[in-house]
N, C-alpha and C positions, 0 to 999 in steps of 0.2 A: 770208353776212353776217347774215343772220336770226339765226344762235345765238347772233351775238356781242352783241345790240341790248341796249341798256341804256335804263333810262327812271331818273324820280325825283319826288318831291314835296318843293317849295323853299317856304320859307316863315321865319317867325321869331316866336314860339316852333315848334318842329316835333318835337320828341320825342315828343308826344303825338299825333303822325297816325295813325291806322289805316290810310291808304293804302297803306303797302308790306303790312298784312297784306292787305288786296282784291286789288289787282294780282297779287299773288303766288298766290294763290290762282286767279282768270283762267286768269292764263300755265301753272300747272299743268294747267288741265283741258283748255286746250288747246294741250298739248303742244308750247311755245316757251319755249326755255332761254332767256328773256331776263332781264334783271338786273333792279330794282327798290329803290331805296333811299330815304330820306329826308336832306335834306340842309340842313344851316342857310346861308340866305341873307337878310341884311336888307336894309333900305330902302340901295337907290342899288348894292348889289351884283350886280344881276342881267346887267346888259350885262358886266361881265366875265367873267361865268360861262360866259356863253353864247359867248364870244369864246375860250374855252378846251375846247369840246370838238368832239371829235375826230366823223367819222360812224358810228361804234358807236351813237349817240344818237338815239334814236329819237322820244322826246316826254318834256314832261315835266307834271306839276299843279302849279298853284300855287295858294298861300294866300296868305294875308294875312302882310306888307305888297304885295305884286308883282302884284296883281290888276289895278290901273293902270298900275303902272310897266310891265309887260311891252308894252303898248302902243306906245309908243314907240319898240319894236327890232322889229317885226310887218314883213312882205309882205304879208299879207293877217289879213279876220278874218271871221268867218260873222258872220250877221243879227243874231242873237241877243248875240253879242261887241261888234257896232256899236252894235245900239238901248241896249244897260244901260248901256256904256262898263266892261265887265267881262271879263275872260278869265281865265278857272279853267283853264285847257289849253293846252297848246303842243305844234302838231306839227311836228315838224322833219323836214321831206320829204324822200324822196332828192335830188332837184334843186337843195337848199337852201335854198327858202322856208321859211321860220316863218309859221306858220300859227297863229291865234288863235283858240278856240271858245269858249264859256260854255256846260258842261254844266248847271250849278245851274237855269237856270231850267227846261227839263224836268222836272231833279232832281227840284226841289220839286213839279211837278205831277204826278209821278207817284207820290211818298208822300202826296199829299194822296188820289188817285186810288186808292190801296193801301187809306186807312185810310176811301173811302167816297164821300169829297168830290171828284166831275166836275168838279160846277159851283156856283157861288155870286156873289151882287148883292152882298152887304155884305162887306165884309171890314176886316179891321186889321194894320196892319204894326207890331212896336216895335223900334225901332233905324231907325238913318240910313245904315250903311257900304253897302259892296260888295252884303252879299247882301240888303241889304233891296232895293236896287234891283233884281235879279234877283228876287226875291220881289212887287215890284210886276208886274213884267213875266209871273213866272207866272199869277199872277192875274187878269191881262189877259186873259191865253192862255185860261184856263176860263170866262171870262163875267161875269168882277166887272163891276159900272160905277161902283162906289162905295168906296173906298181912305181909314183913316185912318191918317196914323201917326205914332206916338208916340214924340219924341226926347227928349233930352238935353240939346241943341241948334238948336230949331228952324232960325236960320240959315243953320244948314248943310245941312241938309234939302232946301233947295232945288232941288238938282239931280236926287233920285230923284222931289219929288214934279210939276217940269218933264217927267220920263219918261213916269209917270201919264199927267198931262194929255194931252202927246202919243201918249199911246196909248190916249187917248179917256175915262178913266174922271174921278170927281168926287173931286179928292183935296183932303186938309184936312191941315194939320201941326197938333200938338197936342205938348204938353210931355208928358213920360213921367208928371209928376205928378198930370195930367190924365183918366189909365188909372179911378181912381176913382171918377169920375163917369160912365165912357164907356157910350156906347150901345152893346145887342146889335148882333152882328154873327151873320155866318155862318160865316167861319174866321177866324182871327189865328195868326198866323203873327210870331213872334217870333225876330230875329235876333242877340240878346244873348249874350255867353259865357252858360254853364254856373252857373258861379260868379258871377254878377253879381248884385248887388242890385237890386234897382227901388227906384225913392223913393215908388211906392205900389204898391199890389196892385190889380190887376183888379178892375173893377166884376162883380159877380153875373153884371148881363143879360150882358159881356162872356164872364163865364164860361160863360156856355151854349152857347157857341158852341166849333166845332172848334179845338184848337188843335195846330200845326203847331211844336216846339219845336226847330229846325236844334242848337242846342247839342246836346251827344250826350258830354260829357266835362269836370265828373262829371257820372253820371248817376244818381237823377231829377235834374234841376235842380231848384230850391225851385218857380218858376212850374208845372212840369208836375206837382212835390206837390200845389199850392195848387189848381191846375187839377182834380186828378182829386179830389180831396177837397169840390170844388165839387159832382163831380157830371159834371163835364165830360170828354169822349175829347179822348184827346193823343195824336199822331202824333209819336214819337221821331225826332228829328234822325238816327239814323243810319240810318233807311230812306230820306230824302234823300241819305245819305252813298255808299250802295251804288248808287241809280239812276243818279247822275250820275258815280260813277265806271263804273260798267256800258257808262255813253256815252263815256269816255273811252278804255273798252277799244275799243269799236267804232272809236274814232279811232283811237289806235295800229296796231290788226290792219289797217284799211282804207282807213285815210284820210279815212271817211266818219262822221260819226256817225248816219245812218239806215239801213246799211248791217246789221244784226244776225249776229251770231256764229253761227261753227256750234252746233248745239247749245245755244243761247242759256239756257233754262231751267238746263239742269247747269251752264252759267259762272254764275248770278248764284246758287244754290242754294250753289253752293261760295265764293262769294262770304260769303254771311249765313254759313255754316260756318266761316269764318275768323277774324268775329268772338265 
């Protein structure tokens, strides 16, 4: 059954994932013929998806829109999937449970941990979806006690920065227009497309601080220009991109994500090799 196992990464837009190159690259070095594809799935389509496949299917990643929605078709979810209200992972066990993980918040602390940054007090979020709120929750995880962050729509905010508080840190919502006056921080971590404009640029003191850019596609994005042009180190979106799919592989190979691969170094080494 193992050669037959197929996986995928659902999302919408999705042509533009690098997931099938990572995965594939994985599954090569450690020697499982298993399948890997990308595949378009939008908003309200994922319960039929999953109602159509067959046990070849092993697990799959998901994006945006289905990071919520997958919740609702779950047996279980790990800690981390509970506390954000996020699942980037689905593993479909032999038993038949679907199982729900959230690699990203690791993710994120482990390219922030890559490009330097353990731990930090101040910090800034900009963006309100899915991965700001796993980006709060990493945050948490390395020692912040202080979280701004900067929307579009503060109203809607509400719910990552409710997570904050219950995960003990001092959080403040702030308009994205806001960024220009903002106070130094110690990381900012920015959960914006690529291509997105801001309606201001980062203040200086903000600029001096690390910043964490999840976009990865194009790349530079204009902020991690404007960032390094400041003066400022920028931690590229796609070293987030590799660590939490890295724990994905660890789910699929074991069902565990603390469980580490054989040979762990050559899987994620041939991982960065693929893109």
């Amino acid at each position: 059954m193992a050669s037959e196992r197929r996986l995928a990464v659902l999302g919408s837009p999705i042509a533009h994932s690098k997931s099938p190159a990572l995965h594939r690259a994985a599954f090569r070095q450690l020697g499982l013929d298993w399948h890997y594809s990308a595949i378009e799935v939008g908003v309200g389509g994922l319960e039929a998806f999953l109602a159509d496949l067959d046990p070849r299917w092993r697990g799959l990643s998901l994006t945006m829109p289905l990071k919520h929605e997958v919740r609702a078709l779950l047996d279980e979810e790990d800690r981390r999937a509970a506390m954000t209200g996020v699942v980037n992972t689905l593993l479909l066990a032999d038993d038949g449970r679907r199982i729900g993980f959230n690699t990203d918040v690791p993710g994120i602390a482990l390219a922030l941990a890559e490009g330097g940054v353990e731990r930090a007090e101040r910090a800034a979020v900009i963006g309100g979806g899915a991965t700001a709120a796993s980006a709060v929750a990493a945050l948490a995880e390395i020692g912040a006690g202080v979280v701004r962050l900067f929307v579009r729509h503060p109203e809607r905010a509400e719910a990552t920065a409710s997570l904050g508080r219950e995960l003990g840190l001092d959080v403040e919502v702030f308009r994205i227009a806001d960024l220009a006056a903002a106070e130094a921080v110690e990381v900012t971590i920015s959960t914006v497309p690529g291509g997105a404009e801001l309606s201001a640029e980062p203040s200086e003191a903000m600029r001096g601080s690390v910043l964490l850019d999840v976009a990865y596609e194009p790349w530079p994005s204009r902020l991690a220009v404007l960032w390094e042009e400041a003066g400022g180190q920028v931690v590229p979106g796609i070293r987030m991109l590799v660590h939490q799919a890295l724990l994905q592989v660890r789910i699929f190979v074991s069902g565990d994500p603390f469980t580490p691969l054989p040979d762990e170094p050559a899987v994620l080494d041939a991982m960065r090799r693929a893109l």
